[in-house]
SEFI-968932 format. One record per residue (C-alpha): x, y, z. Coordinates in steps of 0.001 Angstrom, whole numbers, plus 500000, padded with zeros to 6 digits. Example, Ala and Ser with C-alpha at 12.3 -4.5 7.8 and 13.67 -1.06 7.14 Angstrom:
2
512300495500507800/513670498940507140/
***
This chain:
652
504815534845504159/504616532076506863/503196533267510266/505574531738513460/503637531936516452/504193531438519905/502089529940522559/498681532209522726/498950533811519245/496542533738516847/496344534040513035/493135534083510451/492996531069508028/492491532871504432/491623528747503220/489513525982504482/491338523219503392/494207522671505240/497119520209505586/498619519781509162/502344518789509376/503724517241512569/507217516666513013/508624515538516294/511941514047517438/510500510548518176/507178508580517406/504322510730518678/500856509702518095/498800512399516679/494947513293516824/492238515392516802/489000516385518567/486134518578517352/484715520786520066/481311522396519704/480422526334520649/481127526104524393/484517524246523455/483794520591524825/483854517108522824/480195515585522979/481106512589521938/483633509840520882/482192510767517566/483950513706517374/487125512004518143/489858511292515303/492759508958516055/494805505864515155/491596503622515681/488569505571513620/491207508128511570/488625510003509728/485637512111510692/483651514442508028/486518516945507235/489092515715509107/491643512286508911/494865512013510671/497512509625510722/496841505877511448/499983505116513902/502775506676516253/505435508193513823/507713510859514015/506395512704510944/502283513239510367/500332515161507669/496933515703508876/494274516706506368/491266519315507264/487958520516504970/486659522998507199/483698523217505288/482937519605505483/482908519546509448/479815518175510805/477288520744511832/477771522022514907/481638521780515270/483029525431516267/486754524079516730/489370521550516009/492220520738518039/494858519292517487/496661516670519894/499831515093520136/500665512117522355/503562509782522940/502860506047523232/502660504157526163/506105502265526903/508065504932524575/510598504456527427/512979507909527714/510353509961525475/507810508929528146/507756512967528162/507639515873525646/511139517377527782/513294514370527277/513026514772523240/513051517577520997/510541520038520725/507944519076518736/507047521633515167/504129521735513717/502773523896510464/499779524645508772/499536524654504860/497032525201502447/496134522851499608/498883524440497326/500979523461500085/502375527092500939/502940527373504394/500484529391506052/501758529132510266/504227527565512108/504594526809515770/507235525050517263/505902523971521125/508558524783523775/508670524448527472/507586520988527857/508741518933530531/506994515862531910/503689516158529689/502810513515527801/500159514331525941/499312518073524365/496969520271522834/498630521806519891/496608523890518334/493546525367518143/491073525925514560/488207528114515733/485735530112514439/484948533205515041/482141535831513376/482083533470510678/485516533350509644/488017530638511441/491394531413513247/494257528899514227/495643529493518027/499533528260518814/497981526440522418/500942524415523536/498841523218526586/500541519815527716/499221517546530592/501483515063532946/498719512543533390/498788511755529622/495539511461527121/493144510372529344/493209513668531208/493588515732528145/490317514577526810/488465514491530076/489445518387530178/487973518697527208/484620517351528480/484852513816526559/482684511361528331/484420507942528493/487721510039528114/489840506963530047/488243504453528061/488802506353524832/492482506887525423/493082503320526242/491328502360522723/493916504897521244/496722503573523351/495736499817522062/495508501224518112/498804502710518617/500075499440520050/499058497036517018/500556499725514275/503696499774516441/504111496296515832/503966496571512294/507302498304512587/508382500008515632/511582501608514329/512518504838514470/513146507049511192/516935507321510953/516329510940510203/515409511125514111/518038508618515912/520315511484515825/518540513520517797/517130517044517146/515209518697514362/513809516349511264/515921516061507920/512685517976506194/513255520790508583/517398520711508195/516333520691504687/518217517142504331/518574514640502153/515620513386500751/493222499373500721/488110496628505363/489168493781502960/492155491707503624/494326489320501406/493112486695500967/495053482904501337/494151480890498835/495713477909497023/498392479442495024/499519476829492200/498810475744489071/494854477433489175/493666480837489277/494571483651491696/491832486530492405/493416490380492596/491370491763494985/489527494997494949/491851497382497292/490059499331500429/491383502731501131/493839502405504293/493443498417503778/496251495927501947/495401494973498651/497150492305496505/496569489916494466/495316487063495947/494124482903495348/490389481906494678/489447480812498324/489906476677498476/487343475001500651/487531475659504949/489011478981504128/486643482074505144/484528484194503598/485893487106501489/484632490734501403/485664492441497992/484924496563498640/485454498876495276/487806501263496170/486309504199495723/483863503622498697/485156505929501986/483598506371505312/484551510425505051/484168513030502997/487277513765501051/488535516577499092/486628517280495788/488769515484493073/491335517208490649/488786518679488367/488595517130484707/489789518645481906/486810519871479231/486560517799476346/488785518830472653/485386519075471170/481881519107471244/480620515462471899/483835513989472527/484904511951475536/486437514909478574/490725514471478509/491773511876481098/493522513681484395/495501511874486890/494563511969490158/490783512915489243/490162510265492196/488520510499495916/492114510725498022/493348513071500462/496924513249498778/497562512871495628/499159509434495909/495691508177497438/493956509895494060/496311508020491835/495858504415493871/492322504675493715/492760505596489984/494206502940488976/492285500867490587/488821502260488663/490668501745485670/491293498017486400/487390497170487438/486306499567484507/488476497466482031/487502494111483795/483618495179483359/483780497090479870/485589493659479001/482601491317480793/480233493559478839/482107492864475307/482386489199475856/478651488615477393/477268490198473847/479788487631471930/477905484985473946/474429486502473189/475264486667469422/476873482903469614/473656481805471665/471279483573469216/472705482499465913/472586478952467089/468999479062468717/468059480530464771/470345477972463198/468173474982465243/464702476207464597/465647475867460900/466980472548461060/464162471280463607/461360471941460143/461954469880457421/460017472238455682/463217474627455443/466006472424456417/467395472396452964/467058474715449670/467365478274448681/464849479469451971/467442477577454317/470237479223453203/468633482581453234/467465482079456954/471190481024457907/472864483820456283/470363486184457767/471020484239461609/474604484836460726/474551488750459628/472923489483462787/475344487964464637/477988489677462893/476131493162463515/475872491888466955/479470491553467491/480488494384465644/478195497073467954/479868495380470875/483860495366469592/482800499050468591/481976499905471971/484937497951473457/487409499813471535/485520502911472629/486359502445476030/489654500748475713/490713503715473844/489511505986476577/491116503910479349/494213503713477341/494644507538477115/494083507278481133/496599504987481847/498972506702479644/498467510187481475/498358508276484645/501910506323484331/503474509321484023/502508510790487417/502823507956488933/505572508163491994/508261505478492386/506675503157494925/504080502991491883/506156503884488638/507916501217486102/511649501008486586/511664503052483121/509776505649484570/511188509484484055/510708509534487967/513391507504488773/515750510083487519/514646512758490093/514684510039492768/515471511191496136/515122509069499543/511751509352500650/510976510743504341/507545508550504087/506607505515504265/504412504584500896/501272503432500895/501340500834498312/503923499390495856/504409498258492393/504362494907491617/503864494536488176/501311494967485676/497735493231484276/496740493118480983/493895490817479231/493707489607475385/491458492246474314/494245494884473964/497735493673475260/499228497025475219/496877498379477913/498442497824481201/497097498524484562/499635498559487729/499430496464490142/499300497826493457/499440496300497020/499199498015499729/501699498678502990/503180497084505111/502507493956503104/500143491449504796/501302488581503143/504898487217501985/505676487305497973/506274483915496747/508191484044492887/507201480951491293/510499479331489986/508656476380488684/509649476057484386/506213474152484500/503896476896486135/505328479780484509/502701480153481534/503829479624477537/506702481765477908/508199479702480864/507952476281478918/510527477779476426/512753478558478684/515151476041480277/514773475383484708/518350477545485114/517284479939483225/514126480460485088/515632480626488561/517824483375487234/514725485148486053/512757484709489169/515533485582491717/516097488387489188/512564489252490065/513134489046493734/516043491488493816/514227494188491895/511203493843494803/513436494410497478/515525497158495902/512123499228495287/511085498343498754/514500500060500109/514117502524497696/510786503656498554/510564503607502174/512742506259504851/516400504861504962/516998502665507867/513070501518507546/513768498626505624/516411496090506690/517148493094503880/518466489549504783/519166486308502218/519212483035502564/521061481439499782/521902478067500889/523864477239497939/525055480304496528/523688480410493004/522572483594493616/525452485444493532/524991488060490060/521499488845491216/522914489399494699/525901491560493347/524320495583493560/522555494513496655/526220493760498114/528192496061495909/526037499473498039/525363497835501123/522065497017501102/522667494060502461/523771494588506248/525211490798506063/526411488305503822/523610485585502505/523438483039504307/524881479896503241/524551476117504141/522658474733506654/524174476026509734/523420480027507506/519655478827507103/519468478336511050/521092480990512331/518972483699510138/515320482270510496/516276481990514343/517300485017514714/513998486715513031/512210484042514967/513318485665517897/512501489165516704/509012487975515740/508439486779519670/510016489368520787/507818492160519391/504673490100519555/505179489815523240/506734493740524154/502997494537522118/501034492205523676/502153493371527030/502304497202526076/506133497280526756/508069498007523541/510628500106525593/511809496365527199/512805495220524111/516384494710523858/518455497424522931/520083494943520097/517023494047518442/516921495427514839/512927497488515209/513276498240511194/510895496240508869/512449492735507789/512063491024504553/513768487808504390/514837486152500827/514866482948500658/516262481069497419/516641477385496351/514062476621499241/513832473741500036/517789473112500189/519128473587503215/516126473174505393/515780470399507815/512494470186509082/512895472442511964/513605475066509772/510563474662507363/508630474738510573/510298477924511540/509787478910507665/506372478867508312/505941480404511510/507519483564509755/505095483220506983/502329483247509495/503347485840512160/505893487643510506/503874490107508904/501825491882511793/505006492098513350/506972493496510286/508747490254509450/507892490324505944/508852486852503321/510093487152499965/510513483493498627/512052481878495059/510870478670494675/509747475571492666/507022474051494421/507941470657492477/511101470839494990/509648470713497699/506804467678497119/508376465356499401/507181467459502172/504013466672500660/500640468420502021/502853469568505124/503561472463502756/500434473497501184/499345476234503772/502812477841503365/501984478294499715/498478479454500451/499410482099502605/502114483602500119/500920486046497318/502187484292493617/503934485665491398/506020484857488396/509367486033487029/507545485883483339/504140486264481867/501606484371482973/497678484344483204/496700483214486792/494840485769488045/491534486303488316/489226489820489347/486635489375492552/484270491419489755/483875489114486650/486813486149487383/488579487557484234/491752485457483487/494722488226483922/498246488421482489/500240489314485311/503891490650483431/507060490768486445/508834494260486541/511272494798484207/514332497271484227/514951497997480688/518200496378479410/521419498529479550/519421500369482434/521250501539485415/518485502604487440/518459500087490323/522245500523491011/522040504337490935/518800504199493061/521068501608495540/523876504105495345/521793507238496493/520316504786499374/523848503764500539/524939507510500402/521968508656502643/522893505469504866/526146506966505368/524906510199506192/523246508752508929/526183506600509829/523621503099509504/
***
């Protein structure tokens, strides 16, 4: 039975690992400070917030947002730490919610790992404080207590931590304040759930990877997926051409904090048999971090077990010809019945060569493929297939994901054993789909050029509906440029549910009214951040995440708007101005090299199967296959329809 205190209660913690929900009216930024036995903060440390988010035992959320999940291991708090607590804080230039009074009273609850609620507090009489302690985890004779505290403080963070004996408080609350800034301008919009006013839809019970991408020349070579960071983007990304910087590839199971212990792993059927694959046996602090990291072991373990398999084929090839030389190099045995004995000996051990190492290959594929097979079926939707049993249970998320599907990798060895692949959000880089018949792979070639446009703006549409689908309604705003209009049946759901706020644009006059109208956005933003005054931003300027379409580029474009193209392709992203485009690069060679850093800064990929990518482990040529909603499916219209219903709930 859940525990509702009020300010100055206290209630024993029968756990000591804990979830922290936050749930405010507006974007609060939330944080948390270890205090030792006398109750002060030696140190910035001991200091978790937007900027350095995890400590031993303790992460919290990575930007201002109006709903937070905050995970604590009591056990696994340094030594020495009697006490968390918990602090909320509203972001500089939040304009009307410069105070806790102006906006509704913030709720917060405490859950064990189960996720059964063990206390709630919901902090009342707040006026003009900006910034507030919480609540309180202490310990007491051994055993630890949470305390409903509620204390708020006009003169904002900087006070709050110098109360709590933090030297360098002011400096340390302008770092936080500067953190907060930069992830504000990744998307400063407010959940829908929360324009109205008042309690969250979760409450109302409502409706519901330090390695970056890398820009590479994307074309007719070889791509690199890069090895995905926890809290870092992760994509796929080009082999570095020359000038471009160095690149840091991190596996992504390395983390600066101690997480939970992984889901524990099944014991094996039998005696000397491989343990039963368990999803989520990852490091993570949720279990959609335990699944990312997942599959991404999987996909170094098959790029490696793979490297292995084909480095013995090479020793066997190497050794049968170094045997095959000696005897021809000694006329003595270059020819009769010894000769042919020596050769058919070389050759047998190469054959028993290869045959231990396809043995041991199909031992691990086997293993990995019983993984992936448990593992796509707990997969959530920003992750699943479009054929996924999840899809059926869909509901609008209240979160934002942390990464998203983009298709799968497979190599020759065994076809059938896909990996996802995963890039992390708020992408970093625009999606190019490669409408080029020419650069398509073997599949492509058979195809005619129509025919592969459909396919790739196909491609496009089912990117953007997951996108929608899998981020808080209202989060994700969609706009198409469609010079021409040939786009019209891949366009038709988006427009049939309202997805689309707009019509596509068409002609030229469409093309420059859309990119200067995101243009504006991105100057907008990038100046309200720079400047630490979102609140001046006009109160008509769409906040939501963008992603732009752009098909048949480059028709319709005069060279202003290719400059302007670009621009978006270069700033758009930090600023949550976000490029999806469907292209044939052969269209757009009279531009010449003008062009070539657009391409380089836009991930690849194709609309059919095709082998340019490469791993930062081994360079392995991968088979990147597009997602594909099985034929006859309706899954994308009835995942469009449950959008547009929420959308009308909230009258967007």
């Amino acid at each position: 039975m859940t525990a509702e205190l009020v300010r100055g209660q206290n209630h024993p913690l029968s756990g000591t690992r804990l979830e922290i929900r936050v749930s405010a009216g507006r974007p609060v930024v939330a944080g948390a400070t270890l205090g030792d036995a006398d109750g002060r903060v030696p140190g910035a440390e001991w200091v978790a917030h937007p900027a350095s988010p995890r400590l031993p035992g303790l992460e919290v959320s990575r930007q201002a947002a109006a709903e937070h999940r905050l995970a604590v291991d009591l056990e696994a708090l340094p030594e020495g730490a009697h006490r968390v607590n918990v602090l909320l804080a509203l972001p500089s230039g939040a304009g009307t919610a410069a105070r806790f009074g102006a906006m509704a009273a913030p709720f917060l609850a405490v859950t064990g790992v189960d996720g059964e609620e063990v206390v709630s507090y919901t902090i009342t009489d707040l006026g003009a404080e900006s910034a507030v302690v919480a609540l309180e985890l202490y310990r007491r004779q051994g055993a630890w207590k949470v305390r409903a505290v509620g204390q708020g403080y006009a003169d904002g963070l900087a006070a709050m931590l110098h109360d709590q004996g933090l030297p360098g408080a002011v400096e340390m609350a302008a770092s936080i304040e500067e953190a907060v800034a930069r992830g504000m301008a990744q998307a400063v919009a407010v959940p829908p759930a929360q324009r109205a006013g008042g309690e969250s839809a979760a409450r109302r019970g409502g409706a519901a990877a330090d390695a970056h991408t890398v820009a590479g020349p994307a074309g007719h070579g070889q791509d690199a997926a890069q090895g995905p960071v926890p809290g870092d983007s992760v994509a796929a990304a080009s082999q570095p051409s020359a000038g471009d910087g160095p690149i840091s590839y991190r596996h992504p199971g390395r983390r600066t904090s101690t997480p939970p212990d992984p889901a524990p792993v099944a014991a094996p059927a039998e005696p000397g048999q491989p343990p039963r694959p368990v999803a989520g046996d990852a490091t993570g602090w949720t279990m959609d971090e335990r699944l990312y990291n997942q599959v991404w072991g999987m996909f170094e373990d098959l790029a490696r077990t793979t490297a292995a398999y084909r480095s013995a084929v090479d020793f066997a090839e190497s050794r049968l010809e170094q045997e095959l030389d000696r005897v021809l190099s000694d006329p003595a045995t270059r020819v009769g019945p010894a000769a042919d004995a020596v050769r058919q000996e070389a050759r047998a051990k190469q054959a028993q060569l290869v045959d231990q190492a396809r043995a041991a290959l199909d031992r691990d594929l086997t293993q990995l493929a019983a993984e992936a097979e448990v593992v796509e079926h707990a997969l959530p939707p920003a992750f699943a297939r479009w054929d996924s049993p999840v899809w059926q249970g869909y509901q609008v998320p209240l979160e934002r994901p942390m990464a998203l599907r983009l298709g799968d990798l497979h190599l020759p060895e065994r076809k059938d054993l896909r990996i996802p692949m995963l890039v992390r959000l708020p992408l970093e880089r625009g999606l190019w789909v490669d409408a080029g018949r020419s650069q398509g792979g073997v599949e492509a070639g058979l195809l005619d050029s129509s025919e592969v446009r459909r396919l790739a703006m196909d491609c496009a549409v089912a990117h953007a509906v997951r996108l929608l689908a899998v981020h808080p309604v209202g989060d994700y705003s969609v706009h198409v440029i469609d010079p021409a209009g040939t786009a019209g049946a891949a366009l038709a759901p988006l427009l049939e549910y309202g997805a689309l706020r707009e019509p596509p644009a068409a002609g030229a006059r469409g093309v420059t009214e859309v990119l200067a109208r995101l243009t504006r956005r991105v100057d907008l933003v990038q100046m309200a951040v720079r400047s630490g005054a979102l609140d001046s931003l006009p109160a008509d300027l769409d906040t939501s995440e963008q992603l732009l379409i752009v098909n048949d580029f480059p028709h319709g474009f005069d060279d202003r708007a290719v400059t302007q193209l670009r621009y978006l392709a270069d700033e758009g992203p930090s600023v949550g101005v976000h490029l999806l485009m469907v292209a044939d690069r052969e269209d757009a060679r009279a531009y010449g090299p003008v062009l070539d850093p657009l391409w380089r800064s836009l991930l690849r990929i194709t609309p059919v199967p095709d082998d340019h990518l490469a791993d930062p482990w081994v360079g392995h040529a991968w088979t990147y296959e597009p997602p594909s909603v099985p034929v006859g499916s309706d899954v994308v219209r009835q995942v469009l329809w449950q959008v547009g219903q929420v959308r009308k709930a909230y009258g967007i």
